[in-house]
N, C-alpha and C positions, 0 to 999 in steps of 0.2 A: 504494500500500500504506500501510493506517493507523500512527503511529508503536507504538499499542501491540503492534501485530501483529510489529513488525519489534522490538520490546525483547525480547518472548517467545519469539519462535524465535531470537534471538541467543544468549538464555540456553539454552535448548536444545541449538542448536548447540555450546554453550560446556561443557556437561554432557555430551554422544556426543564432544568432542574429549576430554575429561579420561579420560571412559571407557574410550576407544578405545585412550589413551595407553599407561594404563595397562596393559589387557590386550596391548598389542604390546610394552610393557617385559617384562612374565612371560614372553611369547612368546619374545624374545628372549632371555632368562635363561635359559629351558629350554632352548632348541635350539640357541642360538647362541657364546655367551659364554661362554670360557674359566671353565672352575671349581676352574680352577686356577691360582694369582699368582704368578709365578716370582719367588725373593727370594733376594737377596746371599749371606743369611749359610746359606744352603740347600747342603749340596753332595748333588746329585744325579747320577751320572753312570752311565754303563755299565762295569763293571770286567771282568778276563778271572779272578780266581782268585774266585771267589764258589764256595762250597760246592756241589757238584753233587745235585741231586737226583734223579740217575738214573733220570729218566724216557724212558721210551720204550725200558725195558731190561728185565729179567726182572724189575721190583717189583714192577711190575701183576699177575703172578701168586703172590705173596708174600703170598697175603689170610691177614689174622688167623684164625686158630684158635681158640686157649684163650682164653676173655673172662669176662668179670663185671660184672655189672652191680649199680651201687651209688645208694641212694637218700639225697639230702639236700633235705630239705625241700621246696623248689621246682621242684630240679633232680634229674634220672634223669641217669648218665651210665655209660657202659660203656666200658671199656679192657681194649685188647689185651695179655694177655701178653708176647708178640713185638712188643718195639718199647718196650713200656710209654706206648702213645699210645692215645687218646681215640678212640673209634671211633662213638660217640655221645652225644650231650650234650642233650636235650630239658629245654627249660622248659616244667614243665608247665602252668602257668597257662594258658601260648599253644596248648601242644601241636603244641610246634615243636623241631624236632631244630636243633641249631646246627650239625652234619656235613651237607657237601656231596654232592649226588650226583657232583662235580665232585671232592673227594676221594676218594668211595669206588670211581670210575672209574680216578683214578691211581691210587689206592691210598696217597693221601698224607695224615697225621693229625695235625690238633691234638696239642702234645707231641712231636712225633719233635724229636730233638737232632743238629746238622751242627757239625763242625769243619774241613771244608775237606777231608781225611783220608778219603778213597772208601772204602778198604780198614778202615780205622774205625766210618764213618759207616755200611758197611753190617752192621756186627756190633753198632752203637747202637739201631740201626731197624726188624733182622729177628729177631733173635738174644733167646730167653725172659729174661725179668725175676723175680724175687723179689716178687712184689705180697702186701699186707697190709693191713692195714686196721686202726688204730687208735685209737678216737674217732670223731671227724669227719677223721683224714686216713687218707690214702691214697698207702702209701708203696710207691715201683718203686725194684728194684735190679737193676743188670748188672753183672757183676763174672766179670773171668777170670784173674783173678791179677794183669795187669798193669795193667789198666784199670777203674776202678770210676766209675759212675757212681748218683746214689740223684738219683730226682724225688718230694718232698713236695708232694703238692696236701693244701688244709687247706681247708675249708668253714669259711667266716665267715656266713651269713644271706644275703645277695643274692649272692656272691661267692665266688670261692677265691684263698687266698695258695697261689706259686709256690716254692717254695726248689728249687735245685739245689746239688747238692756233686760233684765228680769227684777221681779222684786218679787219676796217670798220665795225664794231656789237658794239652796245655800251653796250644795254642791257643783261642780265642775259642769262647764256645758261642753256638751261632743254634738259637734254638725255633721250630718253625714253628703258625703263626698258623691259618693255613691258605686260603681262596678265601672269596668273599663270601656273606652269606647268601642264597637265594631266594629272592623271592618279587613283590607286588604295586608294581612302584617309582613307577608313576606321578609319571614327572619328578624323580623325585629319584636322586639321586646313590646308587652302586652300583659300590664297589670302596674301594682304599686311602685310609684317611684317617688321620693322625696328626697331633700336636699337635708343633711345633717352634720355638724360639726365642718360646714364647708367643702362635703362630700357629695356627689350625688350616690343616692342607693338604687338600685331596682331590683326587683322580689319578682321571684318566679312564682307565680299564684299556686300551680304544683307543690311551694315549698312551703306555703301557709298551713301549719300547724292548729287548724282548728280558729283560735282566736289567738290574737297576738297583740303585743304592747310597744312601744320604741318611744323615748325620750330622750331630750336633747334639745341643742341648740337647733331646732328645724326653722328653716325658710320659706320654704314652700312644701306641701305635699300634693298627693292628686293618685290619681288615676291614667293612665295615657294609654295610645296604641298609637301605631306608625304614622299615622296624621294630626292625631288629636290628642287635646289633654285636658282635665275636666279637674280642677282643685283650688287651694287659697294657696298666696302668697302672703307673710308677715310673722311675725313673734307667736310660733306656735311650739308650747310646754311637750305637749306628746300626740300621738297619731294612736288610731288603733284599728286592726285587720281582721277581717272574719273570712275565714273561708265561706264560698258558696257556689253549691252544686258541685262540687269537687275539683273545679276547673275556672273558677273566676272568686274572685276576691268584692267583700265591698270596703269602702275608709273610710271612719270618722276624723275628724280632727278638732281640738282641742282647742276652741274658741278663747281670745286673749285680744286685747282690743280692738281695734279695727283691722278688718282684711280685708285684702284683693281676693274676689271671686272669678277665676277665671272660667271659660267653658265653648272650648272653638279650637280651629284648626290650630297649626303648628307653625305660625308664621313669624318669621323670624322679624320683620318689622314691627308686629305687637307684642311678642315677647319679652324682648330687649326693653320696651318701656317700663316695664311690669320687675325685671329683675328676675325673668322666668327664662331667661334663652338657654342657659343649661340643661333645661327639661328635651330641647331636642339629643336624640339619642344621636353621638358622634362615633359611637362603636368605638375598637379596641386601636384602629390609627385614626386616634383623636388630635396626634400632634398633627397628622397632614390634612386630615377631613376639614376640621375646624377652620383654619387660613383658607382652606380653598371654597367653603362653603360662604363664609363672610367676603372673599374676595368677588365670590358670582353673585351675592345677595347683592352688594354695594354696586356693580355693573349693572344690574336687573333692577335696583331703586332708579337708576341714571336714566336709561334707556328703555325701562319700560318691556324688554324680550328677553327673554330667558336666549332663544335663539344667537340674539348678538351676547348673550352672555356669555355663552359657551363658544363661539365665534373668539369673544376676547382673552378666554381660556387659553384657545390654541391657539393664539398667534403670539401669548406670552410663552409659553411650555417652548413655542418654538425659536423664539428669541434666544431663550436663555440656551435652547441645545444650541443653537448654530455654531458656535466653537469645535462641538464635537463631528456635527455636518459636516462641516469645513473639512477637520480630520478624517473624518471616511470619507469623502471626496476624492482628497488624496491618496490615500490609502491605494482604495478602487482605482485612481489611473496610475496608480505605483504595479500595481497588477496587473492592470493591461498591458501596462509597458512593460512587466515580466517574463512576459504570457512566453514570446517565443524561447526567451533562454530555460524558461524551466523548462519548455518542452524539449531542447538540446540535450538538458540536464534526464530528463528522463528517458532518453532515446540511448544519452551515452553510458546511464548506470544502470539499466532496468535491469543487470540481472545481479547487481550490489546494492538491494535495498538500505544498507548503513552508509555506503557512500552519498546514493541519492541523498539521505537524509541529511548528511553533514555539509553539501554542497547546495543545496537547497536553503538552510540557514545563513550559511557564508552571504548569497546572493539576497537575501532579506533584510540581512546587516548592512549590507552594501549599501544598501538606498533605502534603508530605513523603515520600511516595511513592516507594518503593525495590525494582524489579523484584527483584534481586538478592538481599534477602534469604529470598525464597520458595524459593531454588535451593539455599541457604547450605548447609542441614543437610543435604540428601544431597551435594553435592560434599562434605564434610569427613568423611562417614561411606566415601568410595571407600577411602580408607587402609586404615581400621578393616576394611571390606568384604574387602579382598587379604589383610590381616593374619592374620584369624581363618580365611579360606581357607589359606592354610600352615600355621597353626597346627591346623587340624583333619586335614592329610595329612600330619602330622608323628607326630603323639600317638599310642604305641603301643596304651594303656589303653582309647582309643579303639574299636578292634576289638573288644571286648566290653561295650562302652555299648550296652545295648540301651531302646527305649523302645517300647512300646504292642507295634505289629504290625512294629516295625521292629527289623530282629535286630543291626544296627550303623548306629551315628552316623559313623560313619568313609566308608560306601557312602551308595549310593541309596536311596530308598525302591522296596522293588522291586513298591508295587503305586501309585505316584506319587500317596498320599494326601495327604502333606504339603504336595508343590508345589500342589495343588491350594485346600488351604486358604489357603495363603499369598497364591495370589492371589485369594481371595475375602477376603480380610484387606486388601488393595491398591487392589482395584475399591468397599471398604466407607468405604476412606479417602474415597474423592471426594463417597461420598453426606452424608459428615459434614464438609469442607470442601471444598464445590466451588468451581471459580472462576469467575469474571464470565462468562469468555470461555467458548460452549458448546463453539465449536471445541476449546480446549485441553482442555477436560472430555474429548471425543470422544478425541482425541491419549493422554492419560494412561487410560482406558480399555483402548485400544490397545498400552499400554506394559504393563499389569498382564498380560494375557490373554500376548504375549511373555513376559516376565518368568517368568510360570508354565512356559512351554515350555523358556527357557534353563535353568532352574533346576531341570527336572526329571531330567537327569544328576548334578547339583551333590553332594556330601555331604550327609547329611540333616541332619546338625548346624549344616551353613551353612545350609540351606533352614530350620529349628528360630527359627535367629537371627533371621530376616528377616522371620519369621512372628511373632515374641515384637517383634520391632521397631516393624514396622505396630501394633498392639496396643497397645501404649504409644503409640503414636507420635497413633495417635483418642485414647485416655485423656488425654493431654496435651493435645489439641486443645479436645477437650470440658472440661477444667479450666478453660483458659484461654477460652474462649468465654461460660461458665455462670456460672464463679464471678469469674476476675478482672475480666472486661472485661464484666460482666453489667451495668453501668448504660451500656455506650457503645454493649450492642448494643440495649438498649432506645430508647436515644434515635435512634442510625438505623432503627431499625423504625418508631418516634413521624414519624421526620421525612419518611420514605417515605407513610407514612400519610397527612398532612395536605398531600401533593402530589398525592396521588389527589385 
């Protein structure tokens, strides 16, 4: 076997191990590893006086009645008389209700209030409210002489402020949260997540032990799934977690002066106001997710398209490689202009494989010749590759980026137009840098034509990038071919000439 045969399939090789790595790290991360970091200053445990939520008793039959439904801005949300809790909550942007089928089956609602106090808690919960409405808030009273209770929800623009006030309740008030939102999770995480001790936590519902407790310095808690997140932000003493139906969680949290009630998509422009932008999940490459998700956000607040956002993705990813382009440029015409002494070289040692080999180096060294750096810029773009994959199964805003004939950059293309260009954008690269060897032309070929097949489940906004990458990736090629290295490719054309 010739030595350049065996440098090229090394690097090969060396490109499917890095590949391979990688996708068995994600692999792992999703199915395997703990997504949850059990920590000192955490106290989680099982308690026996936790407020009862009287399930599996007659509240299932206790459906609200008397309701109203009130419009603010973005948000539609309607609450029960009985109980004075939240019975739905749709963001309409998304046209997604934040109430569970999973509540409305217990009968359990965003806003119900628990003291621990059964015979209380059940005249908190069932028992008609005073509801009004003035301004933007939305005021509920229960009140029987001895016990009063008033919940102020107040409509801020993304958001509602929480106040509660009670008189006659000694003990501790728990608001419930409520079960996770529905919907598309695809790998991501899907139940309890709060912020504590300046950590974020998230709890696999599977690992809810019944009922469970956690205090601490919390900031926020909630509920989330890959879109959404439904919880308060503010000075909250403790949380508490009840298994339900074996497979979802619901969450109280521990009422302490005023809080942010949140209950909507995962938008990183209303987040961030709120002190909630943590709650999006940046998975386990949080150092590269993170920068490149705030860098496409901040492109996409500008411009308005996601489409030019990822457009300005790759045309910086490609900035930054062209050093390395440049390098496999030449490289690649350091090998053509090889091409005929190796084949001397192999013609004169073919049947002294150790010689080929040692005169094959000799002639690398000569002129400098570096397999390696022809590989450089797709190894360094794998990171970048996984990065913007999370980042694009993350982004709520996403689910209504539509482009041409494609109704979301979040999905497929559902009539597989784009993978298809993309790999004729791939197989177009070769005819504008081919290499020496016809074999690896044949190989890389081979890899476009796959490439289009893997890629045609992919997100269309990852397939977008990879199509805008190739693109640039020839423009860059043909700059540096035409205009910089335009007298070195004349002169190996001049000196191929005068060999004929």
């Amino acid at each position: 076997m010739e030595k350049n045969d065996i440098d090229i399939k090394r690097l090969f090789a060396l490109m499917l191990a890095v590949t391979l790595f990688m996708f068995a790290f994600e692999f792992y991360t999703y199915f395997f590893s703990p997504k949850e970091v059990p920590q000192k200053q955490i106290k989680r445990q099982e308690v026996q006086n936790f407020p009862q939520l009287m399930l599996g008793t007659a509240r299932e039959s206790k459906k609200p009645l008397q309701t109203q439904t009130f419009n603010f801005g973005q948000f539609s949300l309607t609450v029960s008389f009985e109980g004075g809790k939240i019975i739905s909550l749709i963001d309409k942007k998304y046209s997604y209700d934040l109430v569970t089928p999973l509540e409305r089956k217990l009968n359990v609602y965003p806003l119900e209030v628990y003291t621990g106090d059964t015979n209380l808690d059940e005249k908190l919960n069932f028992l008609p409210y005073r509801v009004t409405k003035q301004n933007n808030s939305i005021i509920m009273t229960y009140s029987d002489g001895d016990v009063i209770l008033t919940k102020i929800l107040t409509y801020e623009g993304n958001y509602f402020k929480l106040s509660l006030s009670s008189k006659g309740i000694s003990a501790p008030l728990y608001i419930v949260v409520g079960s996770h939102p529905k919907g598309d999770e695809f790998y991501t995480h899907s139940g309890p997540v709060f912020s504590i001790n300046g950590k974020v936590e998230r709890i696999d519902t599977e690992n809810i032990k019944g009922r469970e407790y956690v205090s601490g310095d919390i900031s926020f808690a909630g509920e989330e799934s890959r879109y959404y997140f439904k919880g308060f932000v503010g000075k909250i003493p403790s949380l508490l977690i009840y298994s339900a139906d074996n497979k979802d969680s619901l969450m109280l949290v521990q009422a302490s002066d005023n809080l942010i009630f949140y209950a909507g998509a995962k938008e990183y422009s209303r987040l961030k106001k709120i002190g909630l932008s943590d709650v999006i999940d940046y998975g386990t490459l949080k150092p590269i997710v993170k920068p490149l998700f705030i860098f496409m956000y901040w492109i996409y607040e500008h411009l308005r398209s996601w489409v030019f956002s990822i457009l300005a993705l790759t045309l910086l990813v490609r900035l930054f490689m062209f050093p390395l382009t440049y390098k496999s440029t030449i490289s690649m015409m350091k090998l053509s202009e090889l091409a005929p002494k190796m084949q001397e070289i192999r013609e004169k040692y073919k049947d002294d494989p150790a010689k080929m080999q040692e005169e094959m180096m000799k002639l690398y060294s000569q002129v400098g010749f570096n397999p390696m750096s022809g590989c450089l810029p797709m190894i360094l773009q794998i990171p970048v590759f996984f990065a913007l994959y999370k980042v694009l199964t993350i982004t709520a805003d996403l689910q209504l980026a539509s482009m041409l004939w494609i109704p979301s950059l979040s999905h497929k293309d559902p009539y597989y137009i784009l993978p298809v260009i993309m790999g004729i954008t791939m197989i177009a690269q070769q005819f504008i840098s081919p290499n020496p060897d016809k074999t690896q032309n044949v190989m890389m070929y081979i890899s476009s034509i796959a490439f289009t097949f893997l890629f045609a489940n992919f997100p269309a906004g990852l397939v977008l990038y990879w199509t805008f990458n190739n693109v640039f990736n020839m423009a860059q090629s043909y700059f540096i071919k035409e205009v910089l290295l335009k007298d070195r490719k004349k002169a190996t054309k001049g000196s191929k000439e005068k060999k004929k």
